[in-house]
MIZA-334356 format. One line per field, with one value per residue (C-alpha): residue in three letters; z negated, y, x. Coordinates in nm, 4 decimals. Layout:
residues N
residuo: [ALA; ...]
c3: [Z; ...]
c2: [Y; ...]
c1: [X; ...]
end
This chain:
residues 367
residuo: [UNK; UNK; UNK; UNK; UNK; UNK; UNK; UNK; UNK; UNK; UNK; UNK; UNK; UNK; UNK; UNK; UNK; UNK; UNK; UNK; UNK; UNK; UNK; UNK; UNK; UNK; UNK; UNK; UNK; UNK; UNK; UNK; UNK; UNK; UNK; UNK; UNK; UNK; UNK; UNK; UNK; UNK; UNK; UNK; UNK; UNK; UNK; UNK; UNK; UNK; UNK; UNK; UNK; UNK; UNK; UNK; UNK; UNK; UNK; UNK; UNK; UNK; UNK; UNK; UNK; UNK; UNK; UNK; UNK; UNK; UNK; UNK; UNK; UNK; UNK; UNK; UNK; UNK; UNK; UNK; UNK; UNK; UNK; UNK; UNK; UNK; UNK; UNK; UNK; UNK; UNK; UNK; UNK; UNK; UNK; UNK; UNK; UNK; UNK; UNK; UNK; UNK; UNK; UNK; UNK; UNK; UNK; UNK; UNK; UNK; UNK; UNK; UNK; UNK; UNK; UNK; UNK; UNK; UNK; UNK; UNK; UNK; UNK; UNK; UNK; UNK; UNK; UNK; UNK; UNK; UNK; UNK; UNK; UNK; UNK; UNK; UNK; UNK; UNK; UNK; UNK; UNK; UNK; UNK; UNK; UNK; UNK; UNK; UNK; UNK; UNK; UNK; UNK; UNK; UNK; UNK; UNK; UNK; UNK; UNK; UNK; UNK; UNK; UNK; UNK; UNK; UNK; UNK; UNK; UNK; UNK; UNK; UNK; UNK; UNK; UNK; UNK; UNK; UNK; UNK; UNK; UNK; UNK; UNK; UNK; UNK; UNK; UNK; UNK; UNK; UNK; UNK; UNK; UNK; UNK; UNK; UNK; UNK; UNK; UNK; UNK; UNK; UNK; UNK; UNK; UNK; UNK; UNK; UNK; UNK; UNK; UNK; UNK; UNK; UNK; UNK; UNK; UNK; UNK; UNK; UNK; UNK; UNK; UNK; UNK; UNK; UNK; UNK; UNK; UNK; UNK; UNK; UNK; UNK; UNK; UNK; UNK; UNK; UNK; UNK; UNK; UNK; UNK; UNK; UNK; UNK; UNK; UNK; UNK; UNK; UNK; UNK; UNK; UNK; UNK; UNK; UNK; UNK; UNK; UNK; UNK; UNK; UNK; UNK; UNK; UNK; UNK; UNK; UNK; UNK; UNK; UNK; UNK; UNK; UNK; UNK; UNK; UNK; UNK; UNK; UNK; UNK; UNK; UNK; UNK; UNK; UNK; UNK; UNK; UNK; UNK; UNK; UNK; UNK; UNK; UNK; UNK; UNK; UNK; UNK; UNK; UNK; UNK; UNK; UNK; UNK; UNK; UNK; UNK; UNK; UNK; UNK; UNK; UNK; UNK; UNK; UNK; UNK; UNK; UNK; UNK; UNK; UNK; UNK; UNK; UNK; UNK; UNK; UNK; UNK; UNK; UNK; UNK; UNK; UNK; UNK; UNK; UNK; UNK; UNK; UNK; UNK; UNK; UNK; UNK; UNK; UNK; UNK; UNK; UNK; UNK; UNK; UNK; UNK; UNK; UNK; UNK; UNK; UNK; UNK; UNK; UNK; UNK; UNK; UNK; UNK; UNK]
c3: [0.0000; 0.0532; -0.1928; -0.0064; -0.2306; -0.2208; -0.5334; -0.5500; -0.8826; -1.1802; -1.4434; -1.7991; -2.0874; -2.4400; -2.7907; -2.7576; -2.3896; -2.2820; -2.5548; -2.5243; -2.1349; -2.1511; -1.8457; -1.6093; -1.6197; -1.5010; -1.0894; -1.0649; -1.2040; -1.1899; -1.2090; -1.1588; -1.4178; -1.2517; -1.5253; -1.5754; -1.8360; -2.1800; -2.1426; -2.1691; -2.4394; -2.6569; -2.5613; -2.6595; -2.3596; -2.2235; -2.5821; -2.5479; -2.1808; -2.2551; -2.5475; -2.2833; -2.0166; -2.3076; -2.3794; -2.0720; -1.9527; -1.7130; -1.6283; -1.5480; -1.4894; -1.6257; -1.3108; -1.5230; -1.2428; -1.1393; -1.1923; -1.1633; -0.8265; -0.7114; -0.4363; -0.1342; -0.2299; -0.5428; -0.4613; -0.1448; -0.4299; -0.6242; -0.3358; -0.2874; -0.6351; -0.6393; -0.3762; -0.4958; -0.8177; -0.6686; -0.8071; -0.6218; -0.8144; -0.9968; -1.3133; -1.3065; -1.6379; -1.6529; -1.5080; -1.1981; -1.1077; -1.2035; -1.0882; -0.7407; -0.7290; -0.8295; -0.4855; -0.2334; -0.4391; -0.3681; -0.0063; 0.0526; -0.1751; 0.1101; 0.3799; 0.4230; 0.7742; 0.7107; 0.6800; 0.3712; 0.5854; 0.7369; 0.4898; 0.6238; 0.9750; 1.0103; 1.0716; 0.7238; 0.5952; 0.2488; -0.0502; -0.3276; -0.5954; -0.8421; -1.2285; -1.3276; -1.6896; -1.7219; -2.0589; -1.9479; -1.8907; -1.5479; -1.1793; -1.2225; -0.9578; -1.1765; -0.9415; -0.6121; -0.3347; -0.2740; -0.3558; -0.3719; -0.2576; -0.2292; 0.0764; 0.0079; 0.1372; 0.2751; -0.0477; 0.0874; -0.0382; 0.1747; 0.0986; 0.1110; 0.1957; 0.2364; 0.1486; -0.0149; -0.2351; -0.5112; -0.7864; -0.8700; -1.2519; -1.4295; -1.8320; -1.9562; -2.3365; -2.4799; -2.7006; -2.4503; -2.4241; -2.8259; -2.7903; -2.5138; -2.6422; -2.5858; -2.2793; -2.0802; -2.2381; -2.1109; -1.7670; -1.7015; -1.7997; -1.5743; -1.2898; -1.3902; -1.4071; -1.0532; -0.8921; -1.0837; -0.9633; -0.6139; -0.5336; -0.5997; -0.3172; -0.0633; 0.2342; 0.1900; -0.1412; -0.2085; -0.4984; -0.7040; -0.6684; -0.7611; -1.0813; -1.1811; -1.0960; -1.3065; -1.6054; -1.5958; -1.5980; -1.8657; -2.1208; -2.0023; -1.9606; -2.3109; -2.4671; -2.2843; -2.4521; -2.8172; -2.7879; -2.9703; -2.9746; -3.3477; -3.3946; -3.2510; -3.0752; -3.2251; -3.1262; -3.0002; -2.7523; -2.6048; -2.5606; -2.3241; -2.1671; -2.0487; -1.9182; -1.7905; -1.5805; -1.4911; -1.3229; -1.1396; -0.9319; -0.8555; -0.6990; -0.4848; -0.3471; -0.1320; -0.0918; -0.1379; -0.2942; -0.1826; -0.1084; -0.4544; -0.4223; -0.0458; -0.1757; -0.5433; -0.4089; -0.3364; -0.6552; -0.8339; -0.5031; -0.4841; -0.8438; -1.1003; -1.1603; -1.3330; -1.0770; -1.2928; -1.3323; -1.0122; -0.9200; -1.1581; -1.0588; -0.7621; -0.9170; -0.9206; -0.5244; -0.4800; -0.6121; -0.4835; -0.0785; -0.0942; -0.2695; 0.0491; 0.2258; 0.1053; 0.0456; -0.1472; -0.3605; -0.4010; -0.4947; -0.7252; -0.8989; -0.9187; -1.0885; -1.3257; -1.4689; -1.4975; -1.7373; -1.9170; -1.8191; -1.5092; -1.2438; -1.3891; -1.6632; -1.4736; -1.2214; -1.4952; -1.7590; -1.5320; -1.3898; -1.7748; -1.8648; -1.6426; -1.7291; -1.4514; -1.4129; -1.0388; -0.8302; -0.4839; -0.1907; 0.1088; 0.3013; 0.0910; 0.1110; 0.5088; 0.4331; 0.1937; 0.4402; 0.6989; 0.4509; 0.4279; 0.7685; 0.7952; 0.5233; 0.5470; 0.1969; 0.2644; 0.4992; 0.3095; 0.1047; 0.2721; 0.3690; 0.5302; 0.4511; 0.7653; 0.7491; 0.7022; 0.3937; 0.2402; 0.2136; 0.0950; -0.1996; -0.2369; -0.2398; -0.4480; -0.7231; -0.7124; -0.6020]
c2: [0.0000; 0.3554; 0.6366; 0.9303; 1.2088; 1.5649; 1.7848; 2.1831; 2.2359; 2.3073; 2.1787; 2.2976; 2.0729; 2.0452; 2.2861; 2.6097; 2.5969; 2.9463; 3.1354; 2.9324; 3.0160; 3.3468; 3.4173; 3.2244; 3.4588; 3.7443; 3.7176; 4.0090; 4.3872; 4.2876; 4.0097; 3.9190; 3.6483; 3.4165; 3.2483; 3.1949; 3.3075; 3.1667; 2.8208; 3.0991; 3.2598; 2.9450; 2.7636; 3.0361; 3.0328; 3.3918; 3.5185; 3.3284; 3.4576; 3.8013; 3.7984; 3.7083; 3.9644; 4.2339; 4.1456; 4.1492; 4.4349; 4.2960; 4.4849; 4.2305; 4.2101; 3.9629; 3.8341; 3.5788; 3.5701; 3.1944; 2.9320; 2.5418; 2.4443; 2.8487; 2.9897; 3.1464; 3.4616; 3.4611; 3.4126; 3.6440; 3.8820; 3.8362; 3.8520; 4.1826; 4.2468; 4.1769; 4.4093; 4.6865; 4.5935; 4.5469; 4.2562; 4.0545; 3.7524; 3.5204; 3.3248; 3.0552; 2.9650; 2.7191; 2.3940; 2.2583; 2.5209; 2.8283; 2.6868; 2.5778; 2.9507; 3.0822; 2.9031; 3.0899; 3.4220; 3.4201; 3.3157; 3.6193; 3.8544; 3.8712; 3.8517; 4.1400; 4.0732; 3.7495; 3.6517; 3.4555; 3.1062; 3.2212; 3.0527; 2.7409; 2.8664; 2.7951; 3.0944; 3.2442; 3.4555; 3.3337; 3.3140; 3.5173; 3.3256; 3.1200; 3.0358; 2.7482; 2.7082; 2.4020; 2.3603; 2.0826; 1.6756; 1.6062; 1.7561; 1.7810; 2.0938; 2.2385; 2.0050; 2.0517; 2.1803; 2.0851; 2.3775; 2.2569; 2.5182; 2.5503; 2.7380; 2.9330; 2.8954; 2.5600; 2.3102; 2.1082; 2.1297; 2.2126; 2.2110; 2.4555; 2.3291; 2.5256; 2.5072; 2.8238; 2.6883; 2.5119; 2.6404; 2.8390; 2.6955; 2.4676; 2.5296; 2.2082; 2.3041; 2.0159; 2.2314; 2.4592; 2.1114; 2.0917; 2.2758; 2.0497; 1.8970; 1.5374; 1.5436; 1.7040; 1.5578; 1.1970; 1.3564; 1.4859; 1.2105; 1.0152; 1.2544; 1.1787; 0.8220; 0.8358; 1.0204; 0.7238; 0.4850; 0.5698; 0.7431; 0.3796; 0.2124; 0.4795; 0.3164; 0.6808; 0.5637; 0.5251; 0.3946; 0.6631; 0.7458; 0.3857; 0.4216; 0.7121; 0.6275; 0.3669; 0.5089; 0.7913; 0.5477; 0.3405; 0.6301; 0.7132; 0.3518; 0.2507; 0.6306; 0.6316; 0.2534; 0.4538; 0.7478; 0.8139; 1.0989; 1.0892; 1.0612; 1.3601; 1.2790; 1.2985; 1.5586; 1.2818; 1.1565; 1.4723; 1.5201; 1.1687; 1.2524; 1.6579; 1.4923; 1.1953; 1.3691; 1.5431; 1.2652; 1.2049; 1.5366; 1.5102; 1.1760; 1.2753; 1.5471; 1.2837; 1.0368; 1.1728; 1.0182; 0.7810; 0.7398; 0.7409; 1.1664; 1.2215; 1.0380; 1.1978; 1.5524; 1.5234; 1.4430; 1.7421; 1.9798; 1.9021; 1.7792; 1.9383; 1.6183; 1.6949; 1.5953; 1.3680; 1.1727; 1.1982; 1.0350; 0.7493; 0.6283; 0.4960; 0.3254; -0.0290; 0.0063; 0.1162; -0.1793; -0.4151; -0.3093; -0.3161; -0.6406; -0.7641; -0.6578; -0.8811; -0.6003; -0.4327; -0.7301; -0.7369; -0.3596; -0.3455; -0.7115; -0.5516; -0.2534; -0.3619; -0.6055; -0.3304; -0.0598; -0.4257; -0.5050; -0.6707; -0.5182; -0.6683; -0.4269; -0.1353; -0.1499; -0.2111; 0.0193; 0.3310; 0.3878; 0.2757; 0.5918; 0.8653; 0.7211; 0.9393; 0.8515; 0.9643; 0.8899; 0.9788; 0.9549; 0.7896; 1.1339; 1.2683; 1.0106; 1.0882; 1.3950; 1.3245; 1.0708; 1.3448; 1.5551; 1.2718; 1.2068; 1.5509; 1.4021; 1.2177; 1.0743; 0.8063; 0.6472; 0.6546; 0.3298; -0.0760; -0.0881; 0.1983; 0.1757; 0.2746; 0.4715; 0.1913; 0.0866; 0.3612; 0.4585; 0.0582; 0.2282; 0.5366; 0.3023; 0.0599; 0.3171; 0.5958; 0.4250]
c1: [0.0000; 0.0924; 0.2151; 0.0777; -0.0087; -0.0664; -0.1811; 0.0088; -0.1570; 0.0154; -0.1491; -0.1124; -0.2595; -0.3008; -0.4529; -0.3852; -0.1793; -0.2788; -0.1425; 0.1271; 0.2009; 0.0844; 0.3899; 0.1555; -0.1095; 0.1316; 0.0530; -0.1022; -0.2194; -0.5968; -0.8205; -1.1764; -1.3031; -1.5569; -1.7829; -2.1508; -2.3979; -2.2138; -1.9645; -1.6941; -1.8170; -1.9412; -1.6271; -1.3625; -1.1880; -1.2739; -1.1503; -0.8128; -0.7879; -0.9095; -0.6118; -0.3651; -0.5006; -0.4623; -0.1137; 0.0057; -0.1750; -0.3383; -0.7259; -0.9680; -1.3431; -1.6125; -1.8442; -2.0639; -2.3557; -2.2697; -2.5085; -2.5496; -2.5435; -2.3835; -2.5091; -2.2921; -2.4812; -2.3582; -2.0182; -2.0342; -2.1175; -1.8550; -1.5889; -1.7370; -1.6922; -1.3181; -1.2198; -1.4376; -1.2081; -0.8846; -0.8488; -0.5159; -0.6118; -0.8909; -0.9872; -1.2405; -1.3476; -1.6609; -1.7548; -1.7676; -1.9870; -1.7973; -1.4758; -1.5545; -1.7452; -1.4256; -1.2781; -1.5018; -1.4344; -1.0969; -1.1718; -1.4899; -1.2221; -0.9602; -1.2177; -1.4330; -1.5078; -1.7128; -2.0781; -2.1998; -2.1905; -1.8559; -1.6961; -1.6943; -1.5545; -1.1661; -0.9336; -1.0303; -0.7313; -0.5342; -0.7250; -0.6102; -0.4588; -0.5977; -0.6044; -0.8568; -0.9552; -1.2453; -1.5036; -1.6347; -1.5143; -1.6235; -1.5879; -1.2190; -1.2544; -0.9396; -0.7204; -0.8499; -0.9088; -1.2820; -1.5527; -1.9309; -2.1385; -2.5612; -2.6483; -2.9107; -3.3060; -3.1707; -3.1514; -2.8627; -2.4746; -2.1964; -1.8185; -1.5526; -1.2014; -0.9243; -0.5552; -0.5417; -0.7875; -0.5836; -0.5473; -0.1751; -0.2574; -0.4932; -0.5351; -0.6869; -0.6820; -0.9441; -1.0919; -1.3232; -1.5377; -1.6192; -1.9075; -2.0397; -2.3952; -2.4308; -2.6834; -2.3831; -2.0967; -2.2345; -2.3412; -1.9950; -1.8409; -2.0622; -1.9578; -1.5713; -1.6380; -1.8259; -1.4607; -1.2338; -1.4480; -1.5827; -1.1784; -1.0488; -1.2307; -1.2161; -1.0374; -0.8098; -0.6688; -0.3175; -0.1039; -0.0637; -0.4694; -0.5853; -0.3208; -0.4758; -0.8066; -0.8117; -0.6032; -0.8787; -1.2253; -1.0372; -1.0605; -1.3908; -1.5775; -1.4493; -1.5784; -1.9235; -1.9528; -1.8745; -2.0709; -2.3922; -2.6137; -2.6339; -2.2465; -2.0264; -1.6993; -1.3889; -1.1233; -0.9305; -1.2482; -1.2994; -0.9110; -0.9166; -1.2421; -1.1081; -0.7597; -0.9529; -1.1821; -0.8610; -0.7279; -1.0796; -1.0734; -0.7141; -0.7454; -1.0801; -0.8494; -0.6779; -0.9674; -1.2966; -1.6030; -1.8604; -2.2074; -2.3655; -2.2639; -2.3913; -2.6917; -2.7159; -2.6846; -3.0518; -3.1728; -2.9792; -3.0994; -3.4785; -3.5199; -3.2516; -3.1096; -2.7486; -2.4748; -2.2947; -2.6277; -2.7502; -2.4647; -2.4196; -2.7881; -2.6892; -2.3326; -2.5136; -2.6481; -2.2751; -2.1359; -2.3968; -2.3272; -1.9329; -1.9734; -2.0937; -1.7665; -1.4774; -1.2259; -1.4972; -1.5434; -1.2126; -1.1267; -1.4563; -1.3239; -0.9756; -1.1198; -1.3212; -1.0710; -0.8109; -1.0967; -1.1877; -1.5000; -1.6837; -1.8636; -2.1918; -2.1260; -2.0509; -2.3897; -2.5839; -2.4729; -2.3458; -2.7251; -2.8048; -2.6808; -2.7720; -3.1343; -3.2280; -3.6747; -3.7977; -4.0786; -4.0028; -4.2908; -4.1749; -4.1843; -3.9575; -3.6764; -3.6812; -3.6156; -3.3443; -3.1417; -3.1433; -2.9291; -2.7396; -2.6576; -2.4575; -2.2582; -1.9382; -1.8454; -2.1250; -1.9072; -1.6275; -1.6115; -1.5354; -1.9083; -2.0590; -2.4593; -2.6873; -2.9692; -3.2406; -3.0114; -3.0517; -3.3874; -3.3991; -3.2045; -3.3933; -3.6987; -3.5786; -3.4359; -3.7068; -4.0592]
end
């Protein structure tokens, strides 16, 4: 097998690891901080980089106007924000949500002369540069490239990919997830689990990917197994769940996911279904279809036995958890497998499901 790997992030990790690296945050005179309505604020991380801003004497400006799911609007508006600003670089602080809108910021900062949906045009101009700070365990957006955006009036997903779209610096300070409550804590690990998991049989993975694909579901199979709603994590369990999840984004920059996202994207779009969740519903129909292909057998066999467990377990207990409950009219699953026939991620994976297969597993999940 192959080593290939690519990943131009530099990741910082551990308590307290932006006071600590306060130098890193000197790449520029003024910055826009891209957040949404209160993770930042709950989680303490716009007070530690706030601190740092100060000290350095940096200006910045809070734009907390990004929501689940962001909208190219949104983020259109708060490219328009930065240059109004002067800002010459950016700080996403959130989840998924606020980092991936912290992406196309930097991309609609340094160019003016672009529509909303020219985004996703090639020829853009460089991004500014980048500082990613997550509060959540899950998308792992802090260590790539990918940028999940909802285009507005259409409810479909479309991403942003551009090279000047990695981060210059990832904080991954454990304690911005404390605050978490359980209902997202297990979704985002879900969504984490879902990258390990989905990265390691992606006919694009390599090596290094599948080693820390699996080191990554490891921590997080044997903590979803632990976790109760009436017990809170430890310090120690959210530390391997935020570095985890880590791992999960950096090795879908190289291979990408699989179907159970293409197809989960509708639930969270049309329905509100959290990602992570949406997701993990359709783990067991994952593993079920690349069983029937014999490398998939073998890559899902391989798996499990290297997290401890079988993949019994996994299909069962995966959707068992994101305990997602749907009723879904057979017009509306046609419309849902034409969104996901613009996709590409549902290919990616030893079997490639056709369209008749999956409305079997819309039908079979959701009627």
């Amino acid at each position: 097998m192959n080593i290939d790997f690519y990943m131009p992030v530099g990741i910082i990790s551990g308590e307290g690891c932006i006071a600590k690296n306060q130098s890193l945050f000197d790449i520029g005179k003024n910055a826009i901080i891209v957040t949404d309505a209160d993770s930042a604020v709950k989680s303490g991380a716009l007070d530690d980089v706030s601190a740092v801003l100060d000290s350095l004497g940096i200006g910045f400006t809070v734009f907390n106007k990004i929501r689940e799911n962001p909208l190219i609007s949104a983020c259109f508006e708060g490219g328009t924000l930065a240059r109004k600003s002067n800002a010459d670089y950016i700080i996403g602080i959130g989840g998924g949500s606020s980092m991936d809108a912290a992406k196309a910021i930097a991309a609609y900062a340094s160019n003016a002369d672009i529509e909303p949906e020219g985004i996703f045009e090639p020829g853009l101009k460089p991004s500014l540069p980048l500082i990613l700070i997550p509060t959540t365990a899950g998308t792992g957006s802090e260590g790539n490239w990918i940028s999940v955006l909802s285009i507005d009036g259409k409810s479909c997903k479309k991403n942003f990919k551009s090279n000047y779209s990695y981060a210059k610096y990832a904080f991954v300070d454990p304690r911005y997830t404390y605050t978490l409550p359980y209902y997202y804590t297990v979704s985002t690990a879900l969504d984490a689990f879902c990258h390990c998991f989905e990265s390691y049989l992606s006919p694009k993975s390599s090596a290094i990917t599948r080693t820390l694909a699996v080191d990554g579901a490891k921590d997080i199979w044997k903590i979803l197994n632990e976790m109760s709603q009436e017990i809170p994590l430890t310090h120690e369990q959210r530390r391997l769940l935020a570095y985890a999840a880590c791992r999960g984004g950096i090795v879908i920059n190289g291979t990408g996911t699989g179907f159970p996202h293409s197809l989960g994207y509708n639930l969270t779009m049309y329905h509100g279904i959290p990602h992570g969740r949406s997701c993990a519903s359709f783990t067991g129909e994952y593993i079920r279809f690349n069983m029937m292909s014999g490398e998939g057998n073998r890559l899902i066999r391989e798996f499990s036995e290297k997290i401890d467990t079988s993949p019994e377990l996994i299909g069962e207990n995966i959707p068992k958890w994101a305990n997602v409950k749907l009723t879904l009219s057979s017009d509306e699953i046609d419309v849902f497998i034409s969104q996901v026939a613009d996709a590409v991620n549902y290919k990616n994976s030893p079997y490639v499901i056709n369209e008749t297969e999956m409305k079997q597993i819309y039908s079979k999940l959701f009627s």
